[in-house]
N, C-alpha and C positions, 0 to 999 in steps of 0.2 A: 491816319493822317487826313483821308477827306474828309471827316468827322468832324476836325477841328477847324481846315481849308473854309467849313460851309458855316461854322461857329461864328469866324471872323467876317467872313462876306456877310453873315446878315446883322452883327454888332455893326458894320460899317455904315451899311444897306440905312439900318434904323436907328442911329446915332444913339447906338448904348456903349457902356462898357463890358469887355469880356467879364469883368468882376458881377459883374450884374443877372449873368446867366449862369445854368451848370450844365456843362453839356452832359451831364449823367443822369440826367435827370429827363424820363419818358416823357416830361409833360415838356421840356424845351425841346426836347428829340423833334417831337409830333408838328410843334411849332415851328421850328426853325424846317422841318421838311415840306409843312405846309407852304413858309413861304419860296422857298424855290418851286415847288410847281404851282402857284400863281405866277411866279416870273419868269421869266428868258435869261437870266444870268448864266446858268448852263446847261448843260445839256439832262435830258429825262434823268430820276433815279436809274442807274443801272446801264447805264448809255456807256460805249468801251470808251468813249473822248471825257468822261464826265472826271475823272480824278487828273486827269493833264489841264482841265480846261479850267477847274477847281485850284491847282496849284497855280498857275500863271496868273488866274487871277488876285489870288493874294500877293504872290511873289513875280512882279512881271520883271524884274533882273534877274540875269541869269548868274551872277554873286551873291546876291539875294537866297536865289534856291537854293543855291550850294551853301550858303551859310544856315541855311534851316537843313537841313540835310546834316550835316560835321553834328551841330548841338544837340541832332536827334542821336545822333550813333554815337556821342559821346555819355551816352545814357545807357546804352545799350551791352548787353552780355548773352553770349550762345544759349540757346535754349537745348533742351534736351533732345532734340530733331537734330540742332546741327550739330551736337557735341556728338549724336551717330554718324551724320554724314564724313563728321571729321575721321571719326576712326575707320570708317571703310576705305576712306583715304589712305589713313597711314599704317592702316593691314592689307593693302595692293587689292581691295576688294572693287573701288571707283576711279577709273583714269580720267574723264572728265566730267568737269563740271559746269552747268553754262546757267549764270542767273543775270535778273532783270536788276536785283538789289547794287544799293550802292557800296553797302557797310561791309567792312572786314571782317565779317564774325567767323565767316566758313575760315579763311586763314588763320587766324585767330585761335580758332578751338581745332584746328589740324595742328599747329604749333604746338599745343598743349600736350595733344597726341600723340607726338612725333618724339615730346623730351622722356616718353616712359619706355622706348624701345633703345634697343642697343645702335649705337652710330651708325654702324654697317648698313642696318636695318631702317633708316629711318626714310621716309620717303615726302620729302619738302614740295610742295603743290608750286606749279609757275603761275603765277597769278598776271591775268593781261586785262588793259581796260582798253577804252579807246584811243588814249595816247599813247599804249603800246603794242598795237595788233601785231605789231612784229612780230611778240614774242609768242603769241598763239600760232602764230605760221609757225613759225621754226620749230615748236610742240609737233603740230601738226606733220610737218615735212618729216621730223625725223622721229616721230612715235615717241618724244620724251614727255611722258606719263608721269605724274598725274599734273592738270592743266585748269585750274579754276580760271573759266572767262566771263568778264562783266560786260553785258550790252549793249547796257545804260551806263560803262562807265564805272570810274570809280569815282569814291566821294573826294578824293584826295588832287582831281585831274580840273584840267578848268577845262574842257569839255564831256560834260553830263548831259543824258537826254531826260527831259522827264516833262515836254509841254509837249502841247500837238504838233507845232510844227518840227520841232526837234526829233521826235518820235516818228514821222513821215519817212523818212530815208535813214535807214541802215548803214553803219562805217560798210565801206566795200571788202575790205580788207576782213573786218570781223562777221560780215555774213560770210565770205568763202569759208572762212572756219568755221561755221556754222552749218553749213552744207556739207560741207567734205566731212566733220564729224558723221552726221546722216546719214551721210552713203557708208561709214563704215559702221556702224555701232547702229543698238538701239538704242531709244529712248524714253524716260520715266519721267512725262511733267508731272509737278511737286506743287502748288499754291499760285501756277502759273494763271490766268484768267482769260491770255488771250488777246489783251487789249491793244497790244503793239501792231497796229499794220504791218509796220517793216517787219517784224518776226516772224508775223504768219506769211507774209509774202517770201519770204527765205524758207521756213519751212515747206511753204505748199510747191516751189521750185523745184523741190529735192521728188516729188511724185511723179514728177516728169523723167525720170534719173533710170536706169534699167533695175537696180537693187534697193531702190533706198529703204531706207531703214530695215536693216538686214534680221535683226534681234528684235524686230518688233517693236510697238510704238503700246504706251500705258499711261492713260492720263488717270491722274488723280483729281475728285473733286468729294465735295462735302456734297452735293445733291448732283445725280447728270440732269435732272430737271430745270439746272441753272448755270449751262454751260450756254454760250453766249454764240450767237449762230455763226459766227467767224469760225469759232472750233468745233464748232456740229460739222460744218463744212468741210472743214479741212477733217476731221475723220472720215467723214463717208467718201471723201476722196481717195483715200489713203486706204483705206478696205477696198475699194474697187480696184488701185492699185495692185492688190494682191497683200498688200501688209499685213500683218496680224495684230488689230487694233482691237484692245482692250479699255471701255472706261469702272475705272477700281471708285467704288463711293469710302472717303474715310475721312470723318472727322477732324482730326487735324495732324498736323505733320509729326508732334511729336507721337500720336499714336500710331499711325503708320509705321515710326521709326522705330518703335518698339516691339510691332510684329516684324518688321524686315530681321532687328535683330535675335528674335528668337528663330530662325531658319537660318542664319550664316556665323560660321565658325569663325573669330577672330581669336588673336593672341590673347594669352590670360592677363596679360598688363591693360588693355585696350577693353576688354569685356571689364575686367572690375573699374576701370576708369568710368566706361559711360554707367555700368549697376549705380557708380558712387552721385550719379548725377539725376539719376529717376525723380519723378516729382513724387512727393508722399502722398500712399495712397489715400483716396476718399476715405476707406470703409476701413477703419481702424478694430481690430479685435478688441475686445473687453471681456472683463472678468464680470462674469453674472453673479449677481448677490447669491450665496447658497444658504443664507440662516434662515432659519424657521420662518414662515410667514405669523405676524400675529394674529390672536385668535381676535381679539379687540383694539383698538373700537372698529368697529365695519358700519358700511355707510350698505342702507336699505332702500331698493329702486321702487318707485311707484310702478314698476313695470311686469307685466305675466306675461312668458315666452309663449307665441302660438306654436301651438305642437303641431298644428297640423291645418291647413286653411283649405276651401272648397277648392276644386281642380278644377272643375266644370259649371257652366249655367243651360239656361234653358236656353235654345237659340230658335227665335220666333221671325218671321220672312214676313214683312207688309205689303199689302197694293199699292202704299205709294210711300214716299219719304218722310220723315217726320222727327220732331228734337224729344230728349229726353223729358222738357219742363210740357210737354205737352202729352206726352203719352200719360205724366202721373198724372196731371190733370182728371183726364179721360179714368183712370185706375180709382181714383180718389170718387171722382161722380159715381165710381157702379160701388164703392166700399171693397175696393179689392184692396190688401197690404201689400200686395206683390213688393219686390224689389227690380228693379231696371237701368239698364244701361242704353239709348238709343244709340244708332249710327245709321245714317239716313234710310233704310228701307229694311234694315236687321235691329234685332232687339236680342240683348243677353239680360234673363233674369232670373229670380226665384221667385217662388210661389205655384201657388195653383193654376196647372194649367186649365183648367176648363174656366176656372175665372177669368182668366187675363183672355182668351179669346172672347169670352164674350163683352167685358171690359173693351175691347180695343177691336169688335166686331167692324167698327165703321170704317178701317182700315184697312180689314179685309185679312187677317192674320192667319198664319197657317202654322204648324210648328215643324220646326226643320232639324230635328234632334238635339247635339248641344254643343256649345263652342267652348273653348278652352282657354281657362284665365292666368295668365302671367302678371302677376303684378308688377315685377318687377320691370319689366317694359312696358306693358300697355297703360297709359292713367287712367284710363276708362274699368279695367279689369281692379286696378286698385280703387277707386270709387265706388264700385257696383260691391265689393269686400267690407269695405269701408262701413258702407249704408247698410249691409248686412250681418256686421259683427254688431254694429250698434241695437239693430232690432233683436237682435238674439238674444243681448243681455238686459233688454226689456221685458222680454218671454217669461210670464209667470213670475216678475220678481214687482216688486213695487216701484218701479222707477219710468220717471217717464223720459221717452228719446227727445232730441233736440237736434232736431238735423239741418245745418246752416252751410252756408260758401265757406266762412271764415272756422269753422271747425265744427264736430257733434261733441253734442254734452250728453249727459244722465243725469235727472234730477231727481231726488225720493218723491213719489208722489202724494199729494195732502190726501185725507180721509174723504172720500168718498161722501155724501151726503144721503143716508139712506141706508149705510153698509149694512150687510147681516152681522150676526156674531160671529160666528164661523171666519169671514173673511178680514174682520178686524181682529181675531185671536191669531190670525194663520199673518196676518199683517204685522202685529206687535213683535212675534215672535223672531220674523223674518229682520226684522230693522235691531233687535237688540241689541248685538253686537255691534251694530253703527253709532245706535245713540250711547250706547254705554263707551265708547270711543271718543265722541262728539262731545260726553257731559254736558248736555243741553239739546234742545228741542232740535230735530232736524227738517219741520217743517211750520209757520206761521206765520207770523207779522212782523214787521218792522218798528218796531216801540216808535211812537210818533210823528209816524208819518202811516201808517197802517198799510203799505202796501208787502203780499205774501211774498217768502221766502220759501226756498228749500235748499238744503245742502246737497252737491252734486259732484260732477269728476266731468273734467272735459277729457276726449279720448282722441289717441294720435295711434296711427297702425303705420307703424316705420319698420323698413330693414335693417338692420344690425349686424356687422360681421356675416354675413349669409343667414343668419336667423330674423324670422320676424317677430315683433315684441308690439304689445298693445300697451303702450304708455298713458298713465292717466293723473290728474292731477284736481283733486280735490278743492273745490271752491262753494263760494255761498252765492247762489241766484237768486235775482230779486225782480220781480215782475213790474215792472216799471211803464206805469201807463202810457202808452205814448199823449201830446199835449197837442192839443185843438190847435191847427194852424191859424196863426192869425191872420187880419185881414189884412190885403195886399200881397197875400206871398204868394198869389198867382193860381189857387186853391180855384179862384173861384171865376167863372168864365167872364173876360172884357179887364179880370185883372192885370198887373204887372207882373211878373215874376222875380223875384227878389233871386244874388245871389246867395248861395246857403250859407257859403263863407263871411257872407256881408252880415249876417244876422246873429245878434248880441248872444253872449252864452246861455245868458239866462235864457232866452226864448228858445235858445236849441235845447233847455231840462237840465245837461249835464247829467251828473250822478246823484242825484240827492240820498241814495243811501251808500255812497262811497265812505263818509266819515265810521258807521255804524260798522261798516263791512270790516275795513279796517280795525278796527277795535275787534271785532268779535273776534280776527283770526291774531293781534297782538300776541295775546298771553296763551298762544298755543305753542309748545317747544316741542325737540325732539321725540321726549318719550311721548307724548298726546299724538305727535303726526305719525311718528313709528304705527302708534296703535289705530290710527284713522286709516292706514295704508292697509294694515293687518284687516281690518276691517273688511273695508271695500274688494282687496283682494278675494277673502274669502266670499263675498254677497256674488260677486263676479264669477266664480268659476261652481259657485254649488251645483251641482246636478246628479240624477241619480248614475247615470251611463257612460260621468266623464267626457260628454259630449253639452256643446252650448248650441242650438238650433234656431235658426231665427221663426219656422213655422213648426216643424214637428210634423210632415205632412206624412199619411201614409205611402206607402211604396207603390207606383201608377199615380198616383196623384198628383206630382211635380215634382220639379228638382229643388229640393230644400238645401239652404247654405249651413253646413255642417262644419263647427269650430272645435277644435280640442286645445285646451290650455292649461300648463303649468299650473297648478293650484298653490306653488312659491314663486313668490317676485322674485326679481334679482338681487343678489348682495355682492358687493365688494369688499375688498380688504384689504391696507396696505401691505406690502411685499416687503417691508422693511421697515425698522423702525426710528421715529421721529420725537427730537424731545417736544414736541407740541403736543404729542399724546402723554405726557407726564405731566401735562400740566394741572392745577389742584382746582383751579376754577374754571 
């Protein structure tokens, strides 16, 4: 209801129509909340006056409320909470019951209750509102059970409380009932919030009482992290009293209502009644396909499961702080390959240790045994993996690494100028399988425009289901000069600086071997990429020892990143079969 209360204040507020909004919609939620807290219309989200202050102001007659109130509950049918409550009622399980609500549902679905048991038996609730607090005395005076009492009223009374000032002062008559219940019985608040002064103020009287709440006091809420300090209060009151104060957390009423009723025994009329009323469950059973899986067509992953990834790196202690693009720096000037992860004054890597101290001498490095790589939490442990499967599958094969922010590639590398024989026979042989995949050159030039090529894989090291899988995906690189800045782009000292956005495509190069790239990879289909996959898998996992190493160092030497991988990609295959797989073309 305040939902909609704050709908209509701000369609007023900003001269729209309700038709113009959805209040379902997160994106009007966000706004329409935004603007009550820019304003003073009412009080804070969450404030105990905010849904009274909310009502009155859309509804400031009080036939008005009552008339929005009847057309709400003329909508309205028991939910599966009060079609329990009801039967506790009409199996002598609850004598009373005390709500804020206006609507007759509780009688309502006691009624319903009441017509499956035998007359004798039947037990009809006294229902009292404000116009008739009498009739809760006279419950009360002479113990005749069962007693639904409304607070706030019924919807059917022309006195309802449900604005602030209305809400301020309690009928006299229906707090003594309210108290007197307290001193005898305990009590189980149900979706109550608390927000009624007068309520709390009738409750917190009864702690003054010698016994109150004799059976213990049990509030229910969906979080106690958002009970509302009126009722924080009044518990810790109420414990100090001596009470046995209980707050139970439960989702909502009707799940509560459903574990109350697996713990109490009702009539079998009354039990299948409310069974007949449960919501249908979420999680429906299903019959799992049992036929054969087919053997064809199956779909083939670009992907090789790592069998097994480095545990540990080297862990190296500096004299003083430093970033990772700085240390390679330093690694790069002495010609160390090391691999590196920085973290201000620690370093996790691979390679040679006697290199890398004297590499990174001027930092003063020492080595501090080895630290341990989780990838799956640390992104630094996944990166330093990362940069180290790629150089392993560089190791002795003809490929060169490509290590970027935006991802690492592998490209075959051109012929060498100079090669011996030996290395160009041990070269041809290693790539056969590729180009004979490929059916075409896997390293040269770009027909007319002469800039080199080579055919590569760009590689991703992802988690999967708790295994990790080195994904890779086959493309054509093209070495694409960069282009002489022109003049004015700030290049040059005393110039402007242009922005980069502002500057024409042509002058940013574009792609000039986009069109060719395209074409080349066109008329490649399934069976060509099948066998391109086949390929690169196997160039990927060749080794004598089933091990992929990014140095091969000896043992004392350093901690070398040690890979073992699946030497089969992944395959899948439908579970079931589809006429799209009969099809002829």
């Amino acid at each position: 209801m305040i939902r909609d209360f704050k709908a209509q204040i701000f369609c007023r507020e900003n001269k729209l129509s309700k038709r113009e909004i959805d209040t379902g919609d997160p994106v009007w939620i966000d706004r329409i909340d935004a603007f009550f807290r820019r304003t003073s219309l009412l009080p804070p989200d969450g404030d105990p006056t905010e849904y009274a202050a909310a009502f009155e102001a859309v509804y400031p007659q009080a036939r008005h409320r009552r008339q929005y109130i009847d057309d709400a509950i003329s909508k309205g049918s028991p939910c599966f909470g009060q079609k329990v409550l009801a039967s506790l009622i009409a199996g002598g399980k609850a004598d009373c019951v005390f709500t804020t609500n206006f609507d007759p549902l509780i009688e309502d679905a006691t009624l319903s209750a009441n017509a499956l048991r035998p007359v004798a038996m039947q037990r009809r609730p006294t229902v009292a509102g404000i116009d008739s607090a009498e009739r809760a005395l006279r419950c009360l005076n002479e113990s005749d059970w069962p007693l639904v009492a409304k607070l706030h009223g019924d919807y059917q009374e022309i006195s309802i409380k449900n604005t602030g000032s209305e809400l301020e002062k309690q009928d006299e008559r229906m707090r003594h009932v309210l108290v007197e219940a307290s001193k005898r019985f305990g009590m189980v608040f149900v979706g109550y919030s608390g927000r009624d002064a007068s309520v709390m103020d009738a409750l917190s009287s009864v702690l003054t009482e010698r016994s109150p709440f004799p059976n213990g006091l049990y509030w229910m809420t969906s979080s106690a992290s958002r009970l509302l300090p009126a009722v924080t209060e009044f518990l810790t009151r109420a414990q100090e009293a001596g009470v046995d104060v209980a707050v139970i957390e439960c989702a909502t009423f009707d799940e509560l209502a459903a574990d109350v009723i697996r713990a109490i025994d009702l009539p079998n009329e009354l039990h299948d009644h409310i069974m007949k009323a449960r919501p249908n469950s979420r999680l429906i059973p299903v019959t799992i396909p049992t036929s054969e899986a087919r053997a064809f067509p199956v779909l083939r992953y670009s992907a090789l499961l790592v069998e097994a990834l480095p545990s540990h790196a080297r862990k190296i202690v500096l004299g003083q702080s430093t970033t990772s693009p700085a240390v390679r720096e330093l690694l790069k000037a002495a010609k160390s390959r090391a691999i590196i992860a920085a973290n201000g004054r620690e370093i996790a890597a691979f390679g040679n240790d006697q290199e890398m101290l004297k590499a990174l001498s001027s930092l003063n490095p020492k080595l501090a045994g080895t630290v341990a790589l989780d990838p799956e939490a640390d992104s630094w442990a996944l990166g330093i993996l990362y940069d180290a499967l790629v150089t392993a599958f560089s190791r002795w094969r003809p490929l060169t690494p490509r290590l970027r922010r935006s991802g690492h590639s592998l490209t075959v590398s051109s012929p060498r100028e100079g090669e011996d024989e030996q290395r160009r026979r041990r070269r041809t042989e290693t790539l056969k399988p590729l180009r004979d995949a490929y059916q075409s050159l896997l390293t040269g030039s770009v027909p007319g425009l002469g800039f080199p090529f080579s055919e590569g894989i760009l590689l991703k090291l992802e988690q999967i289901d708790g295994r990790w899988w080195c994904g890779f995906e086959p493309y054509t690189h093209v070495d694409i000069p960069r282009l002489a800045p022109p003049a004015g782009t700030g290049n040059v000292a005393g110039e402007p600086s242009l922005d980069p956005l502002s500057v024409p495509r042509e002058r940013h190069g574009g792609d000039p071997a986009g069109d060719w790239r395209r074409e080349r990879w066109a008329q490649r289909y399934n069976k060509q990429w099948a066998a391109i996959i086949h390929a690169w898998a196997g160039l990927l996992t060749r080794s004598a020892d089933g091990e992929t190493k990014a140095f091969g160092l000896e043992d004392g030497a350093g901690v070398d990143a040690v890979f073992r991988l699946n030497e089969v990609t992944g395959w899948s295959r439908p579970s079931h079969h589809h006429r799209y797989f009969d099809r002829k073309k």
